[in-house]
C-alpha positions in Angstrom: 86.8 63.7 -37.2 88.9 66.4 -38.8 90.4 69.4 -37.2 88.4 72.3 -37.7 92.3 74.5 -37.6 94.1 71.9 -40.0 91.8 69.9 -41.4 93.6 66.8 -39.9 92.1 63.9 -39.8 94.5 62.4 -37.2 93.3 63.8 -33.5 92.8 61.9 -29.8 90.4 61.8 -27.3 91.6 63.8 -24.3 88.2 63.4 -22.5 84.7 62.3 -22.9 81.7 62.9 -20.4 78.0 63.3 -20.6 76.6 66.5 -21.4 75.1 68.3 -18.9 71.5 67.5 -20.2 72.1 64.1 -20.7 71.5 64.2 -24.0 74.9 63.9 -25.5 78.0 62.6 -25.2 81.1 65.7 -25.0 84.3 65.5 -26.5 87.5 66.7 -25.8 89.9 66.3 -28.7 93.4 67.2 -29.9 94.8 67.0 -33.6 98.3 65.4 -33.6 99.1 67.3 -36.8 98.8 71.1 -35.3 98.3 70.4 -31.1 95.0 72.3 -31.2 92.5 70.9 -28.8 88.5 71.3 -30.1 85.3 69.7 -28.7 82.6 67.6 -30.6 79.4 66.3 -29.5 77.9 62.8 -30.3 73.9 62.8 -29.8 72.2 59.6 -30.4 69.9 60.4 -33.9 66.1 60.1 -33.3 64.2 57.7 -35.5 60.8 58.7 -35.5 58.2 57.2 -37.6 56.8 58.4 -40.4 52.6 59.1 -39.6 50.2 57.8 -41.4 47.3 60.1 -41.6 42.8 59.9 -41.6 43.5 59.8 -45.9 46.2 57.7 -46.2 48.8 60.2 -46.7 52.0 59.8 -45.1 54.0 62.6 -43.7 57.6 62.8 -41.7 56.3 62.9 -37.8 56.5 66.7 -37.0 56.7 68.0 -33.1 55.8 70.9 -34.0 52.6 70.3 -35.1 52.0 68.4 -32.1 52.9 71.2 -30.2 50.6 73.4 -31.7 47.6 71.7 -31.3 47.8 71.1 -27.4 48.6 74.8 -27.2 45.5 75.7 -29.0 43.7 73.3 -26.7 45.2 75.0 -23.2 44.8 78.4 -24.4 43.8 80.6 -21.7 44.1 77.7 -19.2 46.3 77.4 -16.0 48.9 74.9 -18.0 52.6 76.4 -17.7 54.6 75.7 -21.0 56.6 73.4 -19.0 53.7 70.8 -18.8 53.3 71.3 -22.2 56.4 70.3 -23.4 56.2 67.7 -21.0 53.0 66.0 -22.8 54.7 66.3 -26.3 58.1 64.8 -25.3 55.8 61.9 -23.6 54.0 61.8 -27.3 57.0 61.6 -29.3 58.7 59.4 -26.7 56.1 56.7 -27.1 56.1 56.8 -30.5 59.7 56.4 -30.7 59.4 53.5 -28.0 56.7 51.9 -30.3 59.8 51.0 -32.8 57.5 51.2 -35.6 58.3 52.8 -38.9 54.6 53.9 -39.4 52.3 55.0 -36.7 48.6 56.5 -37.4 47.6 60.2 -36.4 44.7 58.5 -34.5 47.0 56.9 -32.4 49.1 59.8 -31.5 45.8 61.6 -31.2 44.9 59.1 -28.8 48.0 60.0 -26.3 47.7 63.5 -26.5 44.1 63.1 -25.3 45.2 60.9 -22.4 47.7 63.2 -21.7 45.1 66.1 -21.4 42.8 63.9 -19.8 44.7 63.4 -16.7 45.8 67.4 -16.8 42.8 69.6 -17.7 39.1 68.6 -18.7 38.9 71.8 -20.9 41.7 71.4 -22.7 41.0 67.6 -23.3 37.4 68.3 -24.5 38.9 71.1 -27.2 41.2 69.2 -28.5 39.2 66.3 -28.5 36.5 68.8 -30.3 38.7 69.1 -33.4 40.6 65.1 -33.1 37.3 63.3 -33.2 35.4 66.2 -35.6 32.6 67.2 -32.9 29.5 67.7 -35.6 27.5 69.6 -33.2 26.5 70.3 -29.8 25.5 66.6 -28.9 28.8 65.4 -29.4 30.1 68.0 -27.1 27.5 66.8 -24.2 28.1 63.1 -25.2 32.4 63.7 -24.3 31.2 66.2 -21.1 28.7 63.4 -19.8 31.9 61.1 -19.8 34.0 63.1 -18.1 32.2 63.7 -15.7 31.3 60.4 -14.9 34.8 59.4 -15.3 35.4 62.3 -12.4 32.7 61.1 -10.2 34.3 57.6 -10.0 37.2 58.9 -9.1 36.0 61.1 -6.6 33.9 57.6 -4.9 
């Protein structure tokens, strides 16, 4: 680590400690050339897999995207952004935990759903709509009839 004052490489670790998010670990430091004290963060890097997609194309895994498509799903509906962030870091979580280099859209697809299923029926049932390619209104009353049955089995 060099100074950012000096440029020195030679520096000490005064203290370390967990950031407050947990996310990283904080450093204090100070260079032995000049005596100025400075701070650097170590966060462990994120190896996500790369996602294989319904063509065959592959394509670096992108949050965002993710993101985007369960907010289209929960527009208008009583979901804070809070949940919704919560569902995505769940997502990429698992697909981090899955420690494969490859995973398919399908089965990331698949998670969001469950995540939506569990949350809101409307939402799950739009953004099931565009994941499974609803062709027309039968395939919207085919995913309805199953919720709802899954509901009333619940509910007994």
């Amino acid at each position: 680590m060099n100074c950012p004052f000096c440029t020195s490489g030679d520096n000490k670790v005064i203290d370390s400690r967990i950031s407050r998010e947990g996310t990283a670990i904080r450093r204090r430091r100070e260079c032995l050339s000049c005596g100025k004290r400075f701070t650097t963060y170590e966060y462990v890097e994120d190896v996500l897999p790369v996602v294989i997609k319904k063509d065959g194309r592959r394509e670096a895994f992108d949050r965002e995207k993710i993101l985007s498509g369960i907010k289209k799903a929960c527009e208008k509906r009583p979901i804070s952004t809070e949940v919704i962030e919560e569902i995505v870091d769940r997502v990429e979580q698992a697909c981090q935990e899955s420690q494969s280099r490859e995973v398919s859209s399908s089965v990331i697809g698949k998670k969001v759903m469950e995540e939506l299923h569990g949350i809101d029926g409307v939402a799950y049932v739009r953004f099931a709509s565009v994941y499974r390619q609803f062709k027309d209104v039968n395939d919207f009353l085919a995913e309805l009839k199953d919720l709802l049955n899954i509901k009333e089995k619940k509910d007994t």
